[in-house]
Every structure is written in structure tokens, then in C-alpha cells.
C-alpha positions in Angstrom: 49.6 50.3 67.6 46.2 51.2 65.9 47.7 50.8 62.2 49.2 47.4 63.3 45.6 45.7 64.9 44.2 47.4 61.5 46.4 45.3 59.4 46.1 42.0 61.6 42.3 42.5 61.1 41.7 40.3 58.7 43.0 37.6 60.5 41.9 38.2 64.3 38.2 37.8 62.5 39.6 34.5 61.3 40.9 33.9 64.7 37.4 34.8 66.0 35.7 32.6 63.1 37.8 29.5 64.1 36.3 29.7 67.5 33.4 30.4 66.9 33.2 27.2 64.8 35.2 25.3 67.2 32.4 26.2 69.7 29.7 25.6 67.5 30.8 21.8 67.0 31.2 21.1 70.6 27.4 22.3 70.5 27.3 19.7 68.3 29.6 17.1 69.4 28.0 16.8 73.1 24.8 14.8 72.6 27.0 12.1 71.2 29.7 12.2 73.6 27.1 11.7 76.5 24.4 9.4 74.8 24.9 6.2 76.7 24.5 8.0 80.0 21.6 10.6 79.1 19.9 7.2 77.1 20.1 5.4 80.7 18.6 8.5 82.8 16.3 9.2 80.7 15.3 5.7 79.8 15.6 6.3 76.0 15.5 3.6 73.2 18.0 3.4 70.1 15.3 4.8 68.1 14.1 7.7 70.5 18.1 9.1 70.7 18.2 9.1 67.0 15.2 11.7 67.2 17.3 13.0 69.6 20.1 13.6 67.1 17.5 14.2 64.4 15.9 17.0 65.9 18.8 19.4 66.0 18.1 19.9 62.0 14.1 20.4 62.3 14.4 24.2 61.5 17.9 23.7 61.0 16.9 24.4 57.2 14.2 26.7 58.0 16.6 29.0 59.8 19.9 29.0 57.7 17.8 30.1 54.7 16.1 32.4 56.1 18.7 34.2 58.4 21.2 33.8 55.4 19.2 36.0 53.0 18.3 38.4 55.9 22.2 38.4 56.0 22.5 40.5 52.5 21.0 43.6 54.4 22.3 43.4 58.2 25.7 43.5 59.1 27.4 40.4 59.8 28.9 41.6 63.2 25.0 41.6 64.3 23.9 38.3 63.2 27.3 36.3 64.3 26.4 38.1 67.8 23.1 36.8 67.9 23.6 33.6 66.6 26.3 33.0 69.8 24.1 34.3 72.3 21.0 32.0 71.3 23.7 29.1 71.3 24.7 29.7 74.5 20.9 30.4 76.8 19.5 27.4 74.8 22.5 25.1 76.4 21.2 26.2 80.0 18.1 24.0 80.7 20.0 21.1 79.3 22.9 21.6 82.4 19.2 20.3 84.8 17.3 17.8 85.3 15.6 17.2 81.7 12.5 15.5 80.5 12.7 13.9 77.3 9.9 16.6 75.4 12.1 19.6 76.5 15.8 17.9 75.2 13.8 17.7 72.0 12.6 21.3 72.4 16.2 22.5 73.5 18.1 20.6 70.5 15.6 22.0 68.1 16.2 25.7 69.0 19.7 25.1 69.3 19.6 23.5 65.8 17.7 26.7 64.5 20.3 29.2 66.3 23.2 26.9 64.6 21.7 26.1 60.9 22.9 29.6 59.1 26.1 29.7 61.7 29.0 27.9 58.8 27.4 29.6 55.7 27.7 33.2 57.9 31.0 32.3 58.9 32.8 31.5 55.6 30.5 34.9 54.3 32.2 37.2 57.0 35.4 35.3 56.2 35.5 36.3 52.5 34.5 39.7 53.2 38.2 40.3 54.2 40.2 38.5 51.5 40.2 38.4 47.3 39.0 34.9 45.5 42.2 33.5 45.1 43.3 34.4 48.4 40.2 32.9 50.5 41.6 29.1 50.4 43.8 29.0 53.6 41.1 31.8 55.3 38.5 29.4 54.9 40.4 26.5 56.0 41.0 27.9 59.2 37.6 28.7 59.8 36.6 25.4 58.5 39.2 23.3 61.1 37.7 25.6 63.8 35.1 22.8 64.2 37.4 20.4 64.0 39.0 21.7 66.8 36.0 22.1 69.2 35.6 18.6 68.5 38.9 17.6 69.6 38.5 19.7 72.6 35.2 18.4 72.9 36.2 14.9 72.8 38.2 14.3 76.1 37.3 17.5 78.3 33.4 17.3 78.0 33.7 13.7 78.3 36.1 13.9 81.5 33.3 16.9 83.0 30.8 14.3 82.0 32.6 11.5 84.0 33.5 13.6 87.0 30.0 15.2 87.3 27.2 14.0 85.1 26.0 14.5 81.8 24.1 18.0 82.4 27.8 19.3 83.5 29.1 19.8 80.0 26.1 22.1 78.8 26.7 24.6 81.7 30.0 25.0 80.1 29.0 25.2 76.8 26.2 27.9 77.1 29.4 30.3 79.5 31.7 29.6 76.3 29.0 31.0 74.3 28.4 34.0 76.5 32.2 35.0 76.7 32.8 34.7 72.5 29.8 37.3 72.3 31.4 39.7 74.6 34.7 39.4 72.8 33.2 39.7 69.2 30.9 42.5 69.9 34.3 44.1 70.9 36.5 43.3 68.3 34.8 41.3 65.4 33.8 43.6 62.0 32.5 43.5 58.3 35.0 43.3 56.0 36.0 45.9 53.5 35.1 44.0 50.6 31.5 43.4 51.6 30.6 46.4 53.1 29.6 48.4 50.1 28.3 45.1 47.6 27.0 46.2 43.8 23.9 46.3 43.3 23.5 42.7 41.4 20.6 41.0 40.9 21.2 38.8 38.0 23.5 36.0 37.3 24.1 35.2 33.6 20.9 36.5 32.4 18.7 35.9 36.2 19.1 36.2 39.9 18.1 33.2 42.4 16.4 31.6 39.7 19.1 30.9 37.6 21.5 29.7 40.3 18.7 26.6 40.9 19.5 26.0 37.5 23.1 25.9 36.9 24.6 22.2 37.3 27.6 23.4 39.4 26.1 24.5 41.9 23.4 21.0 41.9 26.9 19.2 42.1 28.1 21.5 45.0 24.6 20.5 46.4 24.6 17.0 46.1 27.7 16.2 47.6 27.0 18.7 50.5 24.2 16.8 51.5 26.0 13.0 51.4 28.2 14.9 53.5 26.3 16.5 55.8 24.6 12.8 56.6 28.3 11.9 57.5 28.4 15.4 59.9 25.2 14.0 61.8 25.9 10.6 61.9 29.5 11.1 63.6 28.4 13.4 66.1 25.0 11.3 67.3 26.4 7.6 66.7 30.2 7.7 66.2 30.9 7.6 70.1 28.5 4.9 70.5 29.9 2.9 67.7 33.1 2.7 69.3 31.8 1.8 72.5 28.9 -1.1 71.6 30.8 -2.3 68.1 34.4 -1.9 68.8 34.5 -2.3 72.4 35.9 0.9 73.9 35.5 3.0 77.1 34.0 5.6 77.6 37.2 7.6 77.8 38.9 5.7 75.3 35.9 6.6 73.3 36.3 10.4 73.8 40.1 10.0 73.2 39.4 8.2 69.6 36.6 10.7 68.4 38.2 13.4 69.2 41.6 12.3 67.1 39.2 11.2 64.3 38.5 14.9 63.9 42.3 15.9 65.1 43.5 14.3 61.4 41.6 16.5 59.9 42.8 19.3 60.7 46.2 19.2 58.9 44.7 17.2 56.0 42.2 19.8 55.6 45.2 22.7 55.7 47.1 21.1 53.3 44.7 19.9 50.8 43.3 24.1 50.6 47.2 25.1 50.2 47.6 21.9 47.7 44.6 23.6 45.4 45.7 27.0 46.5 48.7 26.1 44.9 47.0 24.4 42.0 44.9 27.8 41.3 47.9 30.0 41.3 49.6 28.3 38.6 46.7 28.4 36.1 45.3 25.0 37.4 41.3 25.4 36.3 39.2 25.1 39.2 37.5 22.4 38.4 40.4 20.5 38.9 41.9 21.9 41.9 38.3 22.3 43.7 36.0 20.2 41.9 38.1 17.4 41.1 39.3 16.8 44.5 35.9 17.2 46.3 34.6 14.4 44.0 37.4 11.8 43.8 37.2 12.1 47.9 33.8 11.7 47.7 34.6 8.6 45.8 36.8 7.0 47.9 34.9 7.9 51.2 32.3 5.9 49.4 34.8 2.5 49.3 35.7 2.6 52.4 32.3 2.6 54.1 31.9 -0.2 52.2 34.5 -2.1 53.6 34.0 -0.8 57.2 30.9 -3.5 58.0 32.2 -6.6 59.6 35.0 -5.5 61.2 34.7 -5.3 64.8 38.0 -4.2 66.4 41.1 -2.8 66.0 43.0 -0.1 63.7 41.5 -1.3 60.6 38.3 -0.4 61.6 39.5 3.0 62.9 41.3 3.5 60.0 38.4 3.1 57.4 36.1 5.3 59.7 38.5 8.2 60.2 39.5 8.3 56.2 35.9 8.1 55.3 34.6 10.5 57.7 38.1 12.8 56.7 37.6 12.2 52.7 33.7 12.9 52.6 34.6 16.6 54.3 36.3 17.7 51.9 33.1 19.7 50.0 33.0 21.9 52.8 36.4 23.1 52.1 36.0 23.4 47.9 31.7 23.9 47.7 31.6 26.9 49.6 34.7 28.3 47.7 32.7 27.2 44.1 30.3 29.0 45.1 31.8 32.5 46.1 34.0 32.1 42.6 30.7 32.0 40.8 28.1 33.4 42.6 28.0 37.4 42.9 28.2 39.0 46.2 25.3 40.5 46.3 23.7 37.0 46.1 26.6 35.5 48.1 25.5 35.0 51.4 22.0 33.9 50.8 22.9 31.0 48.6 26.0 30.1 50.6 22.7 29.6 53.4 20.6 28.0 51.0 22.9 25.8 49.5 24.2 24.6 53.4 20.8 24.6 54.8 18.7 22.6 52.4 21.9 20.3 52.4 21.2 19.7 56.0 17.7 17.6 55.5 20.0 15.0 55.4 21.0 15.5 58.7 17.5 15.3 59.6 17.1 11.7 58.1 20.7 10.1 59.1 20.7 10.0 62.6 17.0 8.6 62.7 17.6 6.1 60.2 20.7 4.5 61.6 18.7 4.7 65.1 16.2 2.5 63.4 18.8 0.1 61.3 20.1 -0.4 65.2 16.7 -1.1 67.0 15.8 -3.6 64.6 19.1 -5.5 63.9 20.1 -8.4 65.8 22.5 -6.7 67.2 24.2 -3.2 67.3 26.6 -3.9 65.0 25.1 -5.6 62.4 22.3 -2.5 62.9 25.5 0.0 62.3 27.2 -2.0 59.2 23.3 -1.7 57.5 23.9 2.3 58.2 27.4 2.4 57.1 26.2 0.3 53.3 23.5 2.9 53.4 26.0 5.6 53.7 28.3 4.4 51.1 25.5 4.0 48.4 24.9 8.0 49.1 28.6 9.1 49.1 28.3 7.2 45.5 25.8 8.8 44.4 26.7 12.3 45.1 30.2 11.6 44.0 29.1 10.6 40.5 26.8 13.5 40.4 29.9 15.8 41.2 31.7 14.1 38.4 29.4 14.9 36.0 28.1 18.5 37.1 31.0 20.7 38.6 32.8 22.8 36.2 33.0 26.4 37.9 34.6 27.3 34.4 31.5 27.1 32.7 29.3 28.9 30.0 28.3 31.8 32.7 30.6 31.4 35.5 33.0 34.2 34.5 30.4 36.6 34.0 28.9 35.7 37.4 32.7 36.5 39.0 33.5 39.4 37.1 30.3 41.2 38.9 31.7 40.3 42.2 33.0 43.7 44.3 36.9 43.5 44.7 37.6 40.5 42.9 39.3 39.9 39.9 39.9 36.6 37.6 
């Protein structure tokens, strides 16, 4: 019995992973889910709930940079625990009655607890599995999130509906409590991460260099157009489909939630598609780079054609294939960078490169708030946000385009210093 749970290892720390994410999206996902209510108790303007939503990534930065270096000397087992367990007490005041200053106070915490939580993840992920073998790995942990908000979607909205909107945060911050227990029991460090050379240079300089190298500024750059997407459907999304397309409440859970449900077997197929790609000699700037970009591209297009319509499946349809198509970094940059960077560097600029990407999570939420206070009506104040949007998702496309070649002068030396991995 002992020699089998030591070979399923691996995969009940994915299994642990998933939920993990799955529960830190629902952390995520319920400030949207209950805006209209929590903006009518607490008497909150369009523009004081996108602080609302802003706030979660005030230290959101500070904290995944600075938790994600402190992650290349303490085990991972540690910091995933603690992570949890801040998630979950923060939630707590939030399930009472709440003044506006301390849902500020509680979303910035939480935001700071949750900023190195993904990068962490994918890092105690890889620990367990060889380059070429991470893809499907880190998809599962990736859909994790998707899943909490699918979960999210209907059930916290239902708890919502039945109770009131403090209900959903008791749950939350339990959930929390009970995935500590469990991990602290059976989560570990993988193998390949617990004894990391001693590397402090990549192709001729350590942290220094990897500022420098254009694949990882592509990574970048389209990690933070997305990330604007990330913020943007979890603060305004439900609303959206309430105010602009006319929904319920319920009908509004229901939609978000299978939004994110598409994703999750686009997302598993599109990792074994480049898995695939990679095993037959496929470089990977094709069968990463290529296909974060050209979705990046065509996310773009269709935010452009989302303003101006206000009902139906189209609009659905263009919202749920952009949101779907702009994700797709956060399944190929995080695998760029553990091809390239070495492990001893690993986890730190998986933080850094998540983390800083985040400031635009800061900003979306906030400005599409103020697009919608000042418009003459919501939607015309969302279809502003959405152009704004596209015009990013351009950019950052275009950037990966030009920049992302994991193949490049460097690259191979970078990998070859990595511990257990071989090209």
C-alpha cells in the first residue's frame, strides 16, 4: 500500500494543486458574483466597487515577489500551508456586517495572501515531473481555477440568494481551513526540487540577465493583457450580464460559471495538442509561443466586435472565446519559463513574472468602473472597457509575435543547468 501512494504521489499533489486553485478562484470569483447586492447594502457607486475589485491586487505584486523568492529557500509544503490558512481567516470578517474601509482592508490582505499562490502552485507542480512531461500537470492545476469558478458560479450565488451576501465568505474561509489540514497531511516537495544546483547565472548573469532576455518580456507582456482580462471577469463579468444583457441573477451565476466551464477542456486539450507538438520535434516556439500569441490575437478581434451587442448568444459567444483565447499564456508562459529559466532561479521569476503582471489587475477593474460611472449608460460605459481591452490584447499579442523564441541564443544553456531535466 505504501509503494503504491508513493507512486500516485505525483499526482495526488496535482490533485491537491487543482483544489487549491479551484479554491483560490472562488476567493476570487465572489466579490463579483455578489456585487449588485453588497453595492446596494453598502450604498457603493460603480466607481467605489471597482476600488473594490482593484484593491485585491494592492500588494498583490508586493507579495508574490517577495514570497516567490523567499520560496527558493523554504519548502513549498510550508508556504502553500500558509498561503491557505491566511486565505481562509481573512474571508471571516467579510461573512458580518461590513463597513466599506474594512472590505477594502479584507480584499487587500486577501489579495496579498493570494498574489504568489499560481506561480507556487505551478513551482510545486514541476517539482514532480521532467520538462517535457509538465504540460498536462500544469493544465490540471491551471483548470483548478477554472473549476472553483464553476462551482463558484451557481452554489455561492444560490448561498447568496438563500441567505445574504456575507453567507458565501463563511464558506469560503472553512474551505480554506479544511485544504490546510489535508495538505499538511499529505502534500510534499518534489524530488526534482528538493536538492536544486547551485545556479546563479543564466547565460553569462543571474536575475539580471532574465530582465533582459526578450522571451521572457514577451511572456511578460501578454501575462499582463491577460491578467486585465482575469480581473475584469471576476469584478464586472456578472454585472455585465445582468445590466447589459439582461440576465438574472441566477441566470447570471449559471452563465459565468459556464464561461469558465469551456475552458476547462479547451485548456486540456490545447497542453496535450503542444504536448504532442513538442514530442515530435515541434520547436517550442511554435507549439508554446505560437499558440499563446495567435490567441492573444484573436481574443483581441473579438473584443472588438463585442460593443453594441446587447443580448443573446452572440454576445456570449464573443465574451466566452475572448475571455477563453486570452488565457491561454497562463498555460504556455509559465511552461517558457521553466524550459528556460534554471531551477534555482525558477520559482522566484515564475513570482516575479506573475506578480508584476498583476498591476494590471490593479488598473482594469478601476478603470472600467470609471468608463461605467461616466457613460450614458452601463453599456455604452462597458463597450468603452471592452475597446480598451482589445487595444491591450493587441498590443501584447504583437509584442509576443515579435519576442518569444524559447529556442534562442541562451536558452539551451539556461535548461541544460536545470536539476533532472534533459533537452
Amino acid at each position: 500500500m505504501h509503494s503504491r501512494f508513493l507512486a500516485a504521489r505525483p499526482w495526488v499533489v496535482v490533485a491537491l494543486l487543482f483544489i487549491f486553485m479551484a479554491i483560490n478562484f472562488a476567493d476570487k470569483a465572489v466579490i463579483g458574483l455578489v456585487g449588485p447586492e453588497m453595492m446596494r447594502d453598502l450604498h457603493l457607486s460603480a466607481q467605489q466597487f471597482g476600488l473594490v475589485g482593484s484593491s485585491f491586487f494592492l500588494l498583490f505584486t508586493v507579495s508574490g515577489i517577495s514570497v516567490g523568492l523567499l520560496a527558493n529557500r523554504v519548502r513549498m509544503k510550508w508556504l502553500l500551508a500558509a498561503l491557505s490558512l491566511a486565505w481562509a481567516l481573512v474571508q471571516f470578517p467579510l461573512a458580518m456586517a461590513v463597513s466599506f474601509p474594512t472590505l477594502i482592508a479584507c480584499r487587500v490582505v486577501l489579495g496579498a495572501g493570494e498574489g504568489p499562490a499560481y506561480p507556487l502552485a505551478l513551482h510545486a507542480g514541476y517539482g514532480w515531473f521532467e520538462n517535457r512531461r509538465r504540460n498536462i500537470p500544469h493544465a490540471l492545476i491551471q483548470v483548478g481555477g477554472n473549476f472553483g469558478v464553476i462551482v463558484a458560479g451557481p452554489l455561492l450565488t444560490y448561498i447568496a440568494m438563500r441567505d445574504d451576501w456575507h453567507a458565501p465568505f463563511l464558506l469560503l474561509g472553512v474551505l480554506g481551513l479544511v485544504w490546510t489540514s489535508v495538505w499538511m497531511l499529505l502534500g510534499e516537495d518534489g524530488p526534482l526540487d528538493r536538492h536544486p544546483k547551485p545556479v546563479a547565472r543564466v547565460a553569462g548573469g543571474g536575475y539580471a540577465d532574465l530582465f533582459r532576455n526578450p522571451t521572457l518580456i514577451g511572456v511578460f507582456a501578454m501575462t499582463t493583457a491577460a491578467y486585465a482580462v482575469i480581473a475584469l471577469s471576476f469584478t464586472w463579468y456578472p454585472s455585465y450580464l445582468r445590466s447589459s444583457l439582461g440576465y438574472s441573477a441566477a441566470e447570471a451565476g449559471w452563465l459565468f460559471s459556464l464561461l469558465i466551464a469551456v475552458q476547462v477542456p479547451v485548456t486540456i486539450g490545447v497542453s496535450w495538442v503542444s504536448q504532442a507538438l513538442l514530442q515530435r520535434g515541434v520547436s517550442s516556439r511554435i507549439a508554446r509561443g505560437g499558440i499563446a500569441w495567435v490567441s492573444m490575437l484573436a481574443a483581441a478581434a473579438m473584443f472588438v466586435l463585442l460593443p453594441g451587442r446587447q443580448s443573446g448568444w452572440p454576445a456570449l459567444a464573443l465574451l466566452g472565446g475572448a475571455s477563453i483565447l486570452s488565457q491561454f499564456i497562463f498555460i504556455f508562459g509559465p511552461l517558457i519559463i521553466g524550459e528556460i529559466v534554471p531551477l534555482a532561479l525558477r520559482a522566484g521569476w515564475l513570482s516575479i513574472n506573475n506578480s508584476v503582471a498583476t498591476l494590471s489587475g490593479l488598473v482594469a477593474p478601476a478603470l472600467m468602473g470609471h468608463f461605467i460611472q461616466h457613460a450614458a449608460t452601463p453599456s455604452a460605459g462597458f463597450d468603452a472597457g471592452f475597446e480598451a481591452l482589445a487595444v491591450a490584447l493587441f498590443v501584447a499579442g504583437a509584442i509576443g509575435l515579435l519576442l518569444v523564441n524559447p529556442a534562442s541564443a541562451g536558452a539551451h544553456a539556461a535548461d541544460a543547468l536545470q536539476a533532472g531535466v534533459k533537452r
